[in-house]
MITOR-786639 format. One line per 2 residues: number of its first residue (from 1); for each residue x, y, z of N, C-alpha, C, O. Coordinates in pm, 1 decimal. Layout:
% residues N
NUM> X,Y,Z,X,Y,Z,X,Y,Z,X,Y,Z; ...
//
This chain:
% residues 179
1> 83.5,-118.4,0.0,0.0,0.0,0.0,88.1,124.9,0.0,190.1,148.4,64.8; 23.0,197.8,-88.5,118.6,307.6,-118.9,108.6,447.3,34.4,7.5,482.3,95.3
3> 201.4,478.2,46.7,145.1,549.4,137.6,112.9,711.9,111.5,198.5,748.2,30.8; 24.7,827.4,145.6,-31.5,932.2,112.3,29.0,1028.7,126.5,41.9,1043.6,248.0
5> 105.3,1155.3,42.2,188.2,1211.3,72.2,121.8,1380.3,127.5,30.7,1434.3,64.7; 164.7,1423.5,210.4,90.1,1575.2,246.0,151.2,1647.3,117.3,79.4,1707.6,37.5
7> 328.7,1632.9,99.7,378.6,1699.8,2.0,556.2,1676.9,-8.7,602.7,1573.2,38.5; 637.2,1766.7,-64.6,763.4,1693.9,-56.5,844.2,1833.8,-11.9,841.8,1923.5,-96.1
9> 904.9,1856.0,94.5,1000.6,1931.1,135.7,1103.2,1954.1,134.3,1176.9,1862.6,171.1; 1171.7,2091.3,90.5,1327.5,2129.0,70.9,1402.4,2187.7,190.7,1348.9,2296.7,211.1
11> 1494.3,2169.8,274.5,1553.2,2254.0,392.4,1633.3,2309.3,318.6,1677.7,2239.6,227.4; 1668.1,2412.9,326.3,1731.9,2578.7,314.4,1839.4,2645.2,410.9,1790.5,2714.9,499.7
13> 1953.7,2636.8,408.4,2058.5,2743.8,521.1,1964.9,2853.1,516.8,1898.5,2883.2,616.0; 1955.8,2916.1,403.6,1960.4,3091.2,433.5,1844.1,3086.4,369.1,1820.3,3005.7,279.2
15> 1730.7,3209.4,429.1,1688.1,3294.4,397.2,1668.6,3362.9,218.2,1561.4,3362.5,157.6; 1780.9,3408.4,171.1,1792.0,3380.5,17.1,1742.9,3274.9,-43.4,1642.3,3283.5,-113.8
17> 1795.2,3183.3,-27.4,1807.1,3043.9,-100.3,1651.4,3013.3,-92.8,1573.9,2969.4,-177.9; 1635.9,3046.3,20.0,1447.0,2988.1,28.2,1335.7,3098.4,-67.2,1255.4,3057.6,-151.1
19> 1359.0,3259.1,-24.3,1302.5,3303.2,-170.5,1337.3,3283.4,-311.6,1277.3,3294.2,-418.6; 1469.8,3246.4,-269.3,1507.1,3236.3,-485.1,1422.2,3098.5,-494.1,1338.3,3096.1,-584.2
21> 1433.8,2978.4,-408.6,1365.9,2871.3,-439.9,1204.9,2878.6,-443.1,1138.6,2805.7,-516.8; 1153.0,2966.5,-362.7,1016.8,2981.0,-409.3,1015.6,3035.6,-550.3,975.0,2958.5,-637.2
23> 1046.8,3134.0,-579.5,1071.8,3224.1,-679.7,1084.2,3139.7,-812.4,1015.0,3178.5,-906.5; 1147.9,3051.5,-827.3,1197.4,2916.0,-909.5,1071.5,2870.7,-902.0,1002.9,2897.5,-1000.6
25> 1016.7,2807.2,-811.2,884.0,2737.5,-779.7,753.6,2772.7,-864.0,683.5,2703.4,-937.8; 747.5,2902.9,-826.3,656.7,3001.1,-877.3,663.6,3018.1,-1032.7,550.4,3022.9,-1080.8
27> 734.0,3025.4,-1097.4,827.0,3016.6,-1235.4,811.8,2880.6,-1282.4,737.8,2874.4,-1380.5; 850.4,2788.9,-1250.1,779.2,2664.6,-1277.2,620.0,2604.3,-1294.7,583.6,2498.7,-1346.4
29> 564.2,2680.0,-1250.5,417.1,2654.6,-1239.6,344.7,2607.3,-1144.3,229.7,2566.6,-1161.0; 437.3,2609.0,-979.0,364.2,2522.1,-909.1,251.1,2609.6,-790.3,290.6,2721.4,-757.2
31> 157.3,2576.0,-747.3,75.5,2708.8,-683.5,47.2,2659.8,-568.1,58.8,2747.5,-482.4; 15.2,2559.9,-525.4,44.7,2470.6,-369.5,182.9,2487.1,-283.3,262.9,2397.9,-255.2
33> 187.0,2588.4,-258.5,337.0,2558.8,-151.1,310.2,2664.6,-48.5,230.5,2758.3,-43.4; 421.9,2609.1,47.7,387.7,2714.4,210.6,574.0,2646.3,208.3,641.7,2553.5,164.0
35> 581.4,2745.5,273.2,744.0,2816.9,348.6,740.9,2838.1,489.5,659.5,2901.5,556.7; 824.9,2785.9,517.3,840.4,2807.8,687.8,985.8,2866.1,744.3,1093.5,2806.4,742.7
37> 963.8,2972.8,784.4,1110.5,3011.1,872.3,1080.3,3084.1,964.9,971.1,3136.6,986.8; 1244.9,3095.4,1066.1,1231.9,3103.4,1209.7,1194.2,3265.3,1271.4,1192.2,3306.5,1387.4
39> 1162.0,3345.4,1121.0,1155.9,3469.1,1140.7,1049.9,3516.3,1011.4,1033.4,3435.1,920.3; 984.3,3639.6,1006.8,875.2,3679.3,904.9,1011.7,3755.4,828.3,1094.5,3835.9,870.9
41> 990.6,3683.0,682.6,1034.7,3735.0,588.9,945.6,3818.2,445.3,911.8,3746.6,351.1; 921.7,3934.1,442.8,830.5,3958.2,417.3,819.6,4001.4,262.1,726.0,4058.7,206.3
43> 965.1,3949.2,198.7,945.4,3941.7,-8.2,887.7,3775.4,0.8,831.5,3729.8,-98.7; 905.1,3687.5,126.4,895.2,3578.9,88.0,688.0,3550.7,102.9,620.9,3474.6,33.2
45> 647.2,3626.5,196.5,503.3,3606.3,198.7,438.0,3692.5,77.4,325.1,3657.2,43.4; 494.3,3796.6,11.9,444.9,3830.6,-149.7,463.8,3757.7,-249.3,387.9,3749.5,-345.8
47> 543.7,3712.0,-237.4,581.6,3582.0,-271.0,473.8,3504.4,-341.0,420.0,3501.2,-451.7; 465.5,3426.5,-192.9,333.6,3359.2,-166.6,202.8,3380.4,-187.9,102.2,3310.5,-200.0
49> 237.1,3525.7,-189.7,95.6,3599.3,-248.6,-19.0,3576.0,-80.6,-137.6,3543.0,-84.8; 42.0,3597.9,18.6,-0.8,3598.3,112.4,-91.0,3736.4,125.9,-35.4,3845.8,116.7
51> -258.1,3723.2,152.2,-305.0,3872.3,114.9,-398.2,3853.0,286.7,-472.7,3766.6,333.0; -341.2,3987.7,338.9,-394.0,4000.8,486.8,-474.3,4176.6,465.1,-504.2,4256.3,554.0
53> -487.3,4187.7,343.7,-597.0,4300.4,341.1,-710.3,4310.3,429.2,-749.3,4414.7,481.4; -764.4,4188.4,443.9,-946.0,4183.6,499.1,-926.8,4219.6,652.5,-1031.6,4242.2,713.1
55> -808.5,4228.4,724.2,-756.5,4225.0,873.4,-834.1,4379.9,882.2,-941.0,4378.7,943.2; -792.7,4501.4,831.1,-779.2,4622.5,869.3,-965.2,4622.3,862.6,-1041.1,4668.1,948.0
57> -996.6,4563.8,749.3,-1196.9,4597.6,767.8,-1252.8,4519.1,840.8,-1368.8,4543.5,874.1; -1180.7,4390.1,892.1,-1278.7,4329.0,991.9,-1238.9,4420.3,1103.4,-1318.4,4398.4,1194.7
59> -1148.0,4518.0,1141.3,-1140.1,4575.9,1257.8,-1221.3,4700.4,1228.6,-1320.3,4713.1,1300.7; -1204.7,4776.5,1155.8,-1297.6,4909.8,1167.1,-1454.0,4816.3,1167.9,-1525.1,4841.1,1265.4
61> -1502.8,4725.3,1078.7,-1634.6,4715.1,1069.7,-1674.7,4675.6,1221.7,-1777.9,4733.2,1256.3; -1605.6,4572.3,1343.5,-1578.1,4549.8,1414.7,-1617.9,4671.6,1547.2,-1708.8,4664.1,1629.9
63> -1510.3,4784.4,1529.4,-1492.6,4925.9,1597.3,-1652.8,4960.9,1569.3,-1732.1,4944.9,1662.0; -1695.2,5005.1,1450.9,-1835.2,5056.7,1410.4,-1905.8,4968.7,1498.7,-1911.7,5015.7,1612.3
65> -1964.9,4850.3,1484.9,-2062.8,4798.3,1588.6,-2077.9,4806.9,1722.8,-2184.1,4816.8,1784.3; -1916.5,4800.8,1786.2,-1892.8,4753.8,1885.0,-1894.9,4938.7,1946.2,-1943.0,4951.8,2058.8
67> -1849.2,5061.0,1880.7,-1958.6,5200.4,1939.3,-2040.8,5199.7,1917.0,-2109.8,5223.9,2016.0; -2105.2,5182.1,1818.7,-2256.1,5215.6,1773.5,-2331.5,5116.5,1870.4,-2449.4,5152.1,1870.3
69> -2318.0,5030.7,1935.5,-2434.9,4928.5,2028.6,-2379.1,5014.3,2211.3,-2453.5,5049.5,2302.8; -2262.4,5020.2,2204.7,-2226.2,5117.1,2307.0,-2277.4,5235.1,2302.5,-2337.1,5260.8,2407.1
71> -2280.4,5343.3,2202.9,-2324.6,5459.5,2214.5,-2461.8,5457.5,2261.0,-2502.9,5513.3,2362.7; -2542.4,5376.1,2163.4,-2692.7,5319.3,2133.3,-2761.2,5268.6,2284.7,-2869.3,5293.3,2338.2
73> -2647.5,5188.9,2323.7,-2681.9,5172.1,2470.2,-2675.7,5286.8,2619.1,-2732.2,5265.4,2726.3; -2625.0,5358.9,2598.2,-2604.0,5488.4,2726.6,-2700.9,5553.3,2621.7,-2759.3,5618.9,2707.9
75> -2745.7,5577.9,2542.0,-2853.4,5634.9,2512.0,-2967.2,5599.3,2531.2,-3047.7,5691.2,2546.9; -3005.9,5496.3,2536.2,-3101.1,5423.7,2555.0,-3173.9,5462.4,2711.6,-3272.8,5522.6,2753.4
77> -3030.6,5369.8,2778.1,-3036.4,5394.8,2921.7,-3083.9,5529.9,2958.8,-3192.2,5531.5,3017.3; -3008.0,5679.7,2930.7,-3056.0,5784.1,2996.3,-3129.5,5865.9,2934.7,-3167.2,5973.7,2980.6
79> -3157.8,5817.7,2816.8,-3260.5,5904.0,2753.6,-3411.0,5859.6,2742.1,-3512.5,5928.9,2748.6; -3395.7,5719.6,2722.7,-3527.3,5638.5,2671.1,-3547.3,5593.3,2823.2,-3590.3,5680.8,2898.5
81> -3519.7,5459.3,2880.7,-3511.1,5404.1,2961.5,-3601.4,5455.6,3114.8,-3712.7,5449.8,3166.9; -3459.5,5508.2,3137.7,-3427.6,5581.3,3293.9,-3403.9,5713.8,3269.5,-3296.4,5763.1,3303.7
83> -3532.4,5812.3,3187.4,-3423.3,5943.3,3268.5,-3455.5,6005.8,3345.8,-3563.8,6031.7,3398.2; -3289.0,6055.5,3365.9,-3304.3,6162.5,3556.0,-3312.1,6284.9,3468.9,-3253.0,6281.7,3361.0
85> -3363.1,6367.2,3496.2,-3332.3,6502.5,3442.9,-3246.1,6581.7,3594.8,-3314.6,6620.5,3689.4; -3085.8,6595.8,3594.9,-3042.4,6651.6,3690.1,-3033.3,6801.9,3664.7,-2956.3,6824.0,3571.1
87> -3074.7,6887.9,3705.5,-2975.4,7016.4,3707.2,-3015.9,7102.2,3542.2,-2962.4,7194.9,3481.4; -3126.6,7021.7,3517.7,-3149.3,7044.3,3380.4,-3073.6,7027.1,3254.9,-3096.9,7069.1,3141.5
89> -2942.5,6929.1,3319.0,-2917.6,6889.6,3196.9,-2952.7,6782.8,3120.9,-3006.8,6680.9,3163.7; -2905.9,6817.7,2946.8,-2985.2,6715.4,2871.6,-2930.9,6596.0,2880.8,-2814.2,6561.6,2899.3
91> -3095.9,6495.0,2855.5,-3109.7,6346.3,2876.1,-2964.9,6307.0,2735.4,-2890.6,6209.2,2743.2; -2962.0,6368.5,2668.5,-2891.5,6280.0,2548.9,-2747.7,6396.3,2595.3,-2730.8,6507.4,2545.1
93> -2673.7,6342.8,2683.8,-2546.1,6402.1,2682.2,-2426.2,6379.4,2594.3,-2313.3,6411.6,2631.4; -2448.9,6328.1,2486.5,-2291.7,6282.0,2409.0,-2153.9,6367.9,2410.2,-2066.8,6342.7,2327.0
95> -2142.7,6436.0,2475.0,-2015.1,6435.6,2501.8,-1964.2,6337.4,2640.3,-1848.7,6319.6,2678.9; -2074.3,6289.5,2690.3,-2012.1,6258.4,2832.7,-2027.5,6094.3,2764.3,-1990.0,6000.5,2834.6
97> -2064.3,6076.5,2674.0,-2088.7,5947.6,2589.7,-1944.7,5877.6,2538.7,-1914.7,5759.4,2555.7; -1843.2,6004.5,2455.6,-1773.9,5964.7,2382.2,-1650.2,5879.7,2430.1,-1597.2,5789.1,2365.7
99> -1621.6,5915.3,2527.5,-1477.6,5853.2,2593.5,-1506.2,5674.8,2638.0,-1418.0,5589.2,2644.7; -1657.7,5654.4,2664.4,-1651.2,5506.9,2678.1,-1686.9,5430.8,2564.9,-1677.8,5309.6,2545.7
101> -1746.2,5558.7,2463.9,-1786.8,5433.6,2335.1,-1625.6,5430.4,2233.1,-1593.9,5340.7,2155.0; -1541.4,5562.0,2266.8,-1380.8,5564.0,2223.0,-1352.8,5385.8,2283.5,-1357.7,5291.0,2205.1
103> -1327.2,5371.1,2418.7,-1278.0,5283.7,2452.2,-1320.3,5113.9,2379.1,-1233.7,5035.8,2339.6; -1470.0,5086.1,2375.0,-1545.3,4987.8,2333.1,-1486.0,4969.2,2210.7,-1417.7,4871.1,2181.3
105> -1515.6,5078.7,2125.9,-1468.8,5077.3,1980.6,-1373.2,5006.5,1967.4,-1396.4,4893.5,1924.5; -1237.7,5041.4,1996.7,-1109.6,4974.2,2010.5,-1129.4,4819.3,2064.8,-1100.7,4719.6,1998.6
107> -1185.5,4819.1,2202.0,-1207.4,4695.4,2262.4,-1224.4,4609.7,2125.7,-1134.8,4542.9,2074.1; -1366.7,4625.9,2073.5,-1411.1,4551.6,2010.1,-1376.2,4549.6,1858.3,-1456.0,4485.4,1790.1
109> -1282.2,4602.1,1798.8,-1170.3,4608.2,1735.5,-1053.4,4500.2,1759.3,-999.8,4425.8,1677.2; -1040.2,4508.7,1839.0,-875.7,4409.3,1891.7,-926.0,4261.1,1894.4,-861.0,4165.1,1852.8
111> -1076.0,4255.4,1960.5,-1127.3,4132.1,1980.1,-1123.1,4056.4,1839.3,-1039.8,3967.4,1821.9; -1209.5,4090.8,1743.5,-1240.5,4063.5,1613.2,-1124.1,4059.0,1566.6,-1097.2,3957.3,1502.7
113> -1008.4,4172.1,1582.6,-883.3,4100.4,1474.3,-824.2,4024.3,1522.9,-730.4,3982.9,1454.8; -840.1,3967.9,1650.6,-785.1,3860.3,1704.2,-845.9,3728.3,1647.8,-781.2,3650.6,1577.6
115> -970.3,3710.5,1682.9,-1028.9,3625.0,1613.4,-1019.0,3577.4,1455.1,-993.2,3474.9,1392.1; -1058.7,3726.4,1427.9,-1039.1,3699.0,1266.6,-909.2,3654.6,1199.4,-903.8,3608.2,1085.5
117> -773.1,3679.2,1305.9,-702.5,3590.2,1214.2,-670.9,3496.3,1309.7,-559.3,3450.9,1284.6; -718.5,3447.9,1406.0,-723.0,3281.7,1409.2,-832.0,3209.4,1332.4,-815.9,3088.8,1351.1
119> -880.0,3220.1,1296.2,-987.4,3185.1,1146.8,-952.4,3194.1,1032.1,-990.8,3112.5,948.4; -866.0,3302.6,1000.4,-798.8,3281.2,876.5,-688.7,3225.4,846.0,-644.9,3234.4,731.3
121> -628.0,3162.1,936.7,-489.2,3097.8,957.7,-495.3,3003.8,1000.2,-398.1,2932.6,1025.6; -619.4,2974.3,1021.5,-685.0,2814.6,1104.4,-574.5,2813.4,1198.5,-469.2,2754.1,1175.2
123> -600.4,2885.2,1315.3,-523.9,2887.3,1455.9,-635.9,2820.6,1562.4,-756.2,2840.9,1546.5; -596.9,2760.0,1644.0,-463.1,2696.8,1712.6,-473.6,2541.8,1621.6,-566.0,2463.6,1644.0
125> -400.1,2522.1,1551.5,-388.3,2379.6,1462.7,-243.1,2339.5,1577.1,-133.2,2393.1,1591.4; -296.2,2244.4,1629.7,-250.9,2167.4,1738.5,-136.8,2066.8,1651.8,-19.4,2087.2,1682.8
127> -157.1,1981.6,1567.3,-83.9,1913.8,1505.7,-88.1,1959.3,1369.2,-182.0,2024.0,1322.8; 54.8,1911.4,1280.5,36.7,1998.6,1121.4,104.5,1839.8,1070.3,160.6,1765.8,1151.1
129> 87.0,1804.5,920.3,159.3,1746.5,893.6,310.9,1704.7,845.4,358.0,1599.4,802.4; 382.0,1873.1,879.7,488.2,1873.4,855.9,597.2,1860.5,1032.4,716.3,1840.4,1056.5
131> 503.1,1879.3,1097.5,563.1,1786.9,1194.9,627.2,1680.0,1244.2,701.8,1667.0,1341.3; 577.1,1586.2,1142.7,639.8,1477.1,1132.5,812.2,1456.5,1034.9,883.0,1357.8,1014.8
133> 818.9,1535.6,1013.3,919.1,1590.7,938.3,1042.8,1543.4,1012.7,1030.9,1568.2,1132.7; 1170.9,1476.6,978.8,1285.9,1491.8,1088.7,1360.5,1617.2,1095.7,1348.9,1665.9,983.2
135> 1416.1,1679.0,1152.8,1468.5,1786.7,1139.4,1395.0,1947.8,1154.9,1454.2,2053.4,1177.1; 1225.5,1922.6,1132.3,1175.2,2049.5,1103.2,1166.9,2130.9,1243.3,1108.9,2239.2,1250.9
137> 1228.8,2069.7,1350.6,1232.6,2112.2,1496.0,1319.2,2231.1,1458.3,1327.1,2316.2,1546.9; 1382.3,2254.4,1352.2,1537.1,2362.4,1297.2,1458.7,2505.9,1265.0,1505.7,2619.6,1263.8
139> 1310.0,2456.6,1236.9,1273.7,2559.4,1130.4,1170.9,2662.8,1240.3,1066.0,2720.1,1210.9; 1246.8,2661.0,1377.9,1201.5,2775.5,1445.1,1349.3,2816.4,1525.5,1348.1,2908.7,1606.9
141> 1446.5,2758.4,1503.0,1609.6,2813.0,1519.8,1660.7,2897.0,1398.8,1668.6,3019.8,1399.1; 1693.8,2816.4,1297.3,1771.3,2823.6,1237.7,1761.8,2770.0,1071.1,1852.0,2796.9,991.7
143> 1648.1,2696.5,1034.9,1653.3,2634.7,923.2,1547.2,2670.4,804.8,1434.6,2637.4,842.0; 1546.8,2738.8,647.4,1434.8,2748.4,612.8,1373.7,2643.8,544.5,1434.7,2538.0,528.7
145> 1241.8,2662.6,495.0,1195.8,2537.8,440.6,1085.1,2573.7,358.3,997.5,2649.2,400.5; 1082.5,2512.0,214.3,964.2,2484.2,132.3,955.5,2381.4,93.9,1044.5,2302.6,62.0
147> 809.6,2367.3,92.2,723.8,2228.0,80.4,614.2,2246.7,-17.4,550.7,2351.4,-5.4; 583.9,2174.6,-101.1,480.9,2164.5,-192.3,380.5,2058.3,-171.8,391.0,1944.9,-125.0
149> 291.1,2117.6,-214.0,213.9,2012.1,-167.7,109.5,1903.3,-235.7,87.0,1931.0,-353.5; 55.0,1809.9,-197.3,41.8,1742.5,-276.7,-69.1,1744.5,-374.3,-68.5,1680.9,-479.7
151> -184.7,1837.7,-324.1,-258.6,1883.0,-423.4,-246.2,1975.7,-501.2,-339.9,2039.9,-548.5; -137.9,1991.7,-521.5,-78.6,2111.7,-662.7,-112.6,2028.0,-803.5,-95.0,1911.4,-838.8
153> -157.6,2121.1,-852.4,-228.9,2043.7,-963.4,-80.9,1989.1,-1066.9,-114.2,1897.5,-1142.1; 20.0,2016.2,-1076.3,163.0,1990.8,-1103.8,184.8,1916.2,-1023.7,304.4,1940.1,-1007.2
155> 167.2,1857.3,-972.0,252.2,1756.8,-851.1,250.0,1648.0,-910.9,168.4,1602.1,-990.9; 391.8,1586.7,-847.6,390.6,1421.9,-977.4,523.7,1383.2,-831.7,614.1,1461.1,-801.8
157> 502.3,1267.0,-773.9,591.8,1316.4,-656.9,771.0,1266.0,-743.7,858.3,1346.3,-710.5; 802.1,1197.5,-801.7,925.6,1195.4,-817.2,944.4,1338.7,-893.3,996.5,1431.0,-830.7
159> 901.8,1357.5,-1028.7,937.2,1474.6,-1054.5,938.2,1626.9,-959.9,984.9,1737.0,-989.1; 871.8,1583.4,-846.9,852.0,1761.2,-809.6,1006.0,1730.5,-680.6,1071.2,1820.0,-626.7
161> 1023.8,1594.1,-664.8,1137.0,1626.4,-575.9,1253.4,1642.7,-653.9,1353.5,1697.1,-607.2; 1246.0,1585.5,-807.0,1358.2,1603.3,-897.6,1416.9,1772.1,-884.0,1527.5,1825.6,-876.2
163> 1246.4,1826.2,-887.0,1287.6,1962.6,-890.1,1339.2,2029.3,-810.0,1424.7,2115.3,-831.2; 1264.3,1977.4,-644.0,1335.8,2061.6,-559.1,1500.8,2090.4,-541.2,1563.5,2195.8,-530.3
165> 1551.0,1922.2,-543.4,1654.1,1881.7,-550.7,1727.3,1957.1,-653.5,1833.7,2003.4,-612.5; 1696.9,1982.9,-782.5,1783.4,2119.9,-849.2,1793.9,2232.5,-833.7,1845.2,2312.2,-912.2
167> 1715.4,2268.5,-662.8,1735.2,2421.2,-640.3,1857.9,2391.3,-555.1,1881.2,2481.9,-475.1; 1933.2,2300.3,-551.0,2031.0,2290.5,-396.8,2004.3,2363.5,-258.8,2052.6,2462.5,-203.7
169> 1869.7,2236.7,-215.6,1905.1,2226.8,-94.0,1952.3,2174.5,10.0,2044.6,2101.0,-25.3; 1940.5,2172.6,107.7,2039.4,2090.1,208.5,1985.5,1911.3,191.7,2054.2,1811.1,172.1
171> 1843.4,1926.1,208.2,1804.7,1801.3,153.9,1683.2,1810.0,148.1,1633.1,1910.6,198.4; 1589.9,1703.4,82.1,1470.2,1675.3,41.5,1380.4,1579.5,129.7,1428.1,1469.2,156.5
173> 1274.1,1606.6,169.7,1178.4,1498.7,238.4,1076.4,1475.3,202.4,1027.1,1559.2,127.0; 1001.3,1363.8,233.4,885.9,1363.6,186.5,806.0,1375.7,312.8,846.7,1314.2,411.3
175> 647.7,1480.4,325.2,596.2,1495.6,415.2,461.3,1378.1,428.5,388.0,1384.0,329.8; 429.0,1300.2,507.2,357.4,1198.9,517.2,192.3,1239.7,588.1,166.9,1272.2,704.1
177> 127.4,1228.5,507.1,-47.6,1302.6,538.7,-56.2,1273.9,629.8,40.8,1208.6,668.4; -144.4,1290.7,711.3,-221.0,1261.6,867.0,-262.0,1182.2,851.8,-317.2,1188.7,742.0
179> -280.7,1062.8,910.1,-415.2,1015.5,919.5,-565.5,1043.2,921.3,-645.3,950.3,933.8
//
């Protein structure tokens, strides 16, 4: 029985070597791959075509709700609700409003982009299949790494390690699916 491959992996000394080898990758035709190193390299996630645009609008759209149900609410409360009329001042005070729906806003800002990119990054993934990897314990010291994977519509597994293997890297693995 043949066994199921996640994908086939290259280890990398440097930093360089791992964008020129994506770069090669990319140039070749292959569109399934993820890179791993011990630091954010950030020609290598354009690269990748890594797109974290949607972060900045899930936080303002986020901010908007999260004042607007705050504002909406101390309004509610002392205008609709409960009001005191003290001293004759007015039931709808918004200036005395703004500094806690300032705060909420943000609150509920930070919350959502927190969330939102553990959802988009499928966080906390407890086990990965490149774990099983020997050596990939390197690739939060010292070691970089690309891996292709096996549903790349190019994937053919001897040929795609033929290929890796002509970018010179340190060496080649094969990554073994999950169960």
């Amino acid at each position: 029985m043949t066994q199921r491959l996640y994908g086939i992996m290259a280890e990398f000394r440097s930093p360089e070597a791992l964008t020129d080898a994506v770069k090669a990758t990319k140039r070749a035709g292959f569109t399934r791959l993820d890179a791993f190193s011990p630091f954010p390299l950030s020609d290598l996630a354009q690269e990748l075509g890594v797109r974290t645009a949607v972060i900045p609008w899930i936080a303002f759209m986020a901010a908007l709700v999260g004042a607007g149900l705050q504002y909406g609410s101390q309004y509610w409360m002392n205008a609709v609700d409960y009001p005191l009329n003290v001293g004759g001042r007015p039931l709808d005070s918004w200036p005395a409003f703004i500094p806690s729906t300032l705060i909420v806003a943000i609150l509920w800002a930070g919350a959502a982009t927190l969330i939102g990119l553990l959802l988009i990054l499928r966080l906390p993934r407890l086990h990965h299949p490149v774990f099983e990897v020997h050596g990939f314990e390197r690739a939060s010291n010292d070691r970089f790494f690309l891996c292709i994977l096996s549903d790349d519509p190019l994937f053919e597994s001897a040929a795609t390690r033929n290929f890796l293997e002509g970018l010179a890297p340190q060496i080649v693995r094969e990554v073994p699916a999950c169960a």
